[in-house]
C-alpha positions, 0 to 999 in steps of 0.5 A: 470514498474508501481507502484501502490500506496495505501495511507491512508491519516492522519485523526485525528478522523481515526483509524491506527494499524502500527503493524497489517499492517506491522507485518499481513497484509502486510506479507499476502499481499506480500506472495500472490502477490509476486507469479505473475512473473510480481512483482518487488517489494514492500515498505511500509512506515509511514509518520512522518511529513510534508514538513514544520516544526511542520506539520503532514504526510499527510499520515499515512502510504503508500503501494507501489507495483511495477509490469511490468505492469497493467495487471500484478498486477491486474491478481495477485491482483484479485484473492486474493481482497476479502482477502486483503480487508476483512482484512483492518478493522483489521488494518484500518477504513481509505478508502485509496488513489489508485493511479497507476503511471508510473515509469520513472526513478528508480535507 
């Protein structure tokens, strides 16, 4: 399994609509991902503080998708790019962190 996240870094001076993206954009995004059989799962999060006390989240809010593979979420990903990334000024001018893992242990 992989999971690919996307991160928006917590900028001061950035702009984040926590409501658009989880209430919007992420709804779509899901609808339209979830359709590929190699999809296994999402969350989504928002960073409220750092690891030591009194620090800000390094990141505002964080988007993780789980396939059975690479393959998998960029053949349900590609279709649907222009959409989804068209969509980001609605709720964003962060550029986010793209980061694609292997999972090695999930419980």
């Amino acid at each position: 399994m992989v999971k690919i996240s996307i991160l928006y870094p917590n900028n001061k001076d950035s702009r984040f609509d926590l409501g658009y993206y989880t209430q919007t954009h992420m709804p779509m995004s899901i609808g339209l991902l979830s359709r590929h059989p190699g999809f296994q799962g999402v969350s989504v999060e928002h960073g409220l503080a750092g690891g030591m006390p009194g620090t800000e989240a390094a990141y505002i809010a964080m988007c993780h998708f789980q396939f059975d593979s690479v393959e998998s979420f960029m053949e349900a990903f590609t279709p649907h790019a222009a959409k989804l990334q068209m969509d980001m000024p609605n709720y964003t001018d962060i550029e986010p962190v793209i980061q694609v893992n292997e999972v090695l242990i999930s419980r």
